[in-house]
C-alpha positions, 0 to 999 in steps of 0.5 A: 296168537290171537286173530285179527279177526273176531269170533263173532264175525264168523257167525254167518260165515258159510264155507260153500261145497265148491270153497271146500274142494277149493281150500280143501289143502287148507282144510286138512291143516289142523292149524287151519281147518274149517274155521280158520278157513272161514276167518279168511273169507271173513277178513279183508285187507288194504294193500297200498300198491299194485306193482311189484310187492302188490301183485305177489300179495295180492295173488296169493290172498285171493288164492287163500281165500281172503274174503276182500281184499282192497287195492289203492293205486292210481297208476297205469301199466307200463311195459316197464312194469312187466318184469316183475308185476304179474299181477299185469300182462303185455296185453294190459299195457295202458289200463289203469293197474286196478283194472287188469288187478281185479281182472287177473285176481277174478281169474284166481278166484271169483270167490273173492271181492276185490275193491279198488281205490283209483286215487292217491293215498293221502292224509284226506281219505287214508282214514276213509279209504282204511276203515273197513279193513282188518290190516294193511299191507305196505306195497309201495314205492315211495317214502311218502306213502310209506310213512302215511301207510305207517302213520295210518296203520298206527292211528288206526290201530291195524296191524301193518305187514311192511315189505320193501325192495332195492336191486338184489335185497329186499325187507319184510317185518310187521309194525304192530304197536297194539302187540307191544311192537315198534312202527315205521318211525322207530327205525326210521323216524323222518324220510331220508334227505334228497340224495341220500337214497336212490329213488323213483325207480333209478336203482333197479330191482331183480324182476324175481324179489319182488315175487319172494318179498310179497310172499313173505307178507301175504304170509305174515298177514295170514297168520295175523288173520288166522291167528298162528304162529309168530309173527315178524312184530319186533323183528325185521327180516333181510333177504340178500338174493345174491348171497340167498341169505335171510337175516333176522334183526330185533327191533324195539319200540322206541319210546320217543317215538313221534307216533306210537311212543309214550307221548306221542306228538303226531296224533293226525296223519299228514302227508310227508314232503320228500323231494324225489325229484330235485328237478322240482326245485325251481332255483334251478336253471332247467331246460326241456327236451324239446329245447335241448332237441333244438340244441342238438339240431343247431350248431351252436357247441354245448357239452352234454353231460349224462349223469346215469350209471353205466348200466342205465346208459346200456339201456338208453343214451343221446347220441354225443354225449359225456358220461359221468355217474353223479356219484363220481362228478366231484372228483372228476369234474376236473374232465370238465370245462368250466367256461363251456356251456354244459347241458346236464340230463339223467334219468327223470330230472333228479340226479342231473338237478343234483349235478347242477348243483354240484357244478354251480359251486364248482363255477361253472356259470353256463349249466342247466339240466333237463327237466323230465331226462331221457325218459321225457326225452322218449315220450316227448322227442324219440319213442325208439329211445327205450323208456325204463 
């Protein structure tokens, strides 16, 4: 397999006495050795995110000698986060994640350059932001984002090293049309509809498959940057942490395809519109914490519906309230009565806007949902209300 990385970039690359006794572990593999160390400390890689996958890659990278490696993120550190982002600490709660990253991967190895981007990617500076890199690793969360790095790897011709994690089950693969692979948009080739997916952080995630997920990418991409072995271009590979089983499905590039087919229509990057929060959709009756603290305070007789799955409420509830998951309201809305007033709230806004729905075909004329949930309720009313 031939590297991402050229031969004549290593020209002026110099391995230090200390880099030696560094990577002296890497130095005595044949497959690597000396200039396959100095192809690490040439190369530099973009990953998009800093969370869960980000932080395994990213430390891992650094550990081998990556000479630069790239971070977009534009988010804080939040205690939630603590679980399964190692690249933070409870003492980094608050800081923006590319701080406490280049903090904690100077740590790892002051030899390496870490580059921060403090934005949100989008179809303005991805080109940009993209440029100087070798490839891109996928460490997001979110199916904006996804289709953007993809669409970004693509028009750009970089190698894409795609991770991606739900509860107990997680997916790595390489999208590389330029090896004669598929991309994103062959497997999937439009963001799913709202509803159709858990999203923004409502399904979970064991803390430990992040961690298994992102070592997996970081050694997709240095084999690309080394240049050995096989890599996952036109395989996908799905991990079941329950089971411990790995499954390897075969991908094919699709012709059709909007980007990398034949003739291909997408020829600029665009940002992709998914509604995550169906809250936003301003058709709907909505209400804030702050009014439904006013609610709750006053007399006056509502019901309130809590739309979470049962673990979710282990973790948080309002007090008085009636618990039916969304995925279960239309076959149980019978439980509820259609001439009361009904407040409906869920985690951030999205599933109860979803239920709101749901209840207003029913004929129920008296509904509304709480915009921002339980978790705007936390910051916003009662911080002894765990946000999650």
């Amino acid at each position: 397999m031939e590297s991402v990385i050229s031969q004549k970039r290593l020209d002026d690359i110099v391995l230090s006495t200390a880099e030696k006794q560094r990577y002296a572990r890497h130095l005595t593999i044949p497959d690597v050795g000396v200039e396959g160390q100095k192809r690490l400390k040439a190369s530099k890689v973009l990953c998009i995110g800093a969370g869960g996958l980000g932080s395994p890659v990213t430390m891992y990278l650094a550990a081998a000698g990556i000479g630069e490696i790239g971070i977009v993120d534009f988010d804080l550190v939040d205690f939630s986060n603590l679980q399964r982002q190692l690249l933070h600490g409870t003492g980094d709660v608050g800081k923006k994640k590319i701080v406490s990253a280049t903090e904690r991967l100077s740590e790892i190895n002051p030899e390496v350059i870490v580059k921060t981007h403090d934005t949100r990617l989008d179809a303005a500076n991805a080109k940009e932001i993209a440029g100087p890199y070798d490839l891109i690793i996928d460490g997001t969360d979110n199916f904006e984002t996804r289709y953007l790095s993809n669409d970004l790897a693509v028009l750009t011709g970089k190698p894409n090293v795609y991770g991606s994690i739900f509860r107990f089950e997680g997916q790595v693969s390489v999208f590389d049309p330029t090896r004669g692979g598929p991309c994103y948009r062959c497997l999937f080739p439009s963001p799913p509809e709202p509803g159709q997916v858990p999203s923004c952080a409502e399904g979970g995630v064991l803390g430990v498959l992040p961690g298994i997920v992102g070592c997996l990418q970081a050694n997709e991409a240095i084999k690309l940057l080394l240049g050995i072995g096989d890599p996952l271009v036109g395989r996908l590979v799905h991990f079941d942490a329950l089971a411990f089983r790995f499954r390897e499905i075969k991908l094919r590039r699709d012709p059709e395809c909007v980007i990398c087919g034949d003739s291909p229509t997408l020829t600029e990057l665009k940002n992709i519109e998914f509604a995550c929060d169906m809250s936003e959709q301003p058709a709907l009756n909505e209400i804030n914490v702050h009014v439904l603290k006013e609610r709750m305070e006053n007399p006056t007789s509502f019901v309130l519906l809590d739309v979470r799955e049962p673990a979710e409420i282990e973790v948080a509830k309002l007090p008085g309230a009636v618990f039916i998951p969304l995925g279960e309201l239309a076959e149980r809305i019978g439980e509820l009565d259609p001439a009361a007033e009904t407040i409906i709230h869920c985690k951030a806004g999205g599933r109860s806007a979803k239920a709101l729905a749901i209840l207003t075909e029913a004929g129920f004329a008296d509904a509304c949902h709480v915009q921002g949930g339980i978790n705007a309720w936390s910051t916003e009313i009662d911080e002894t209300v765990p946000l999650y």
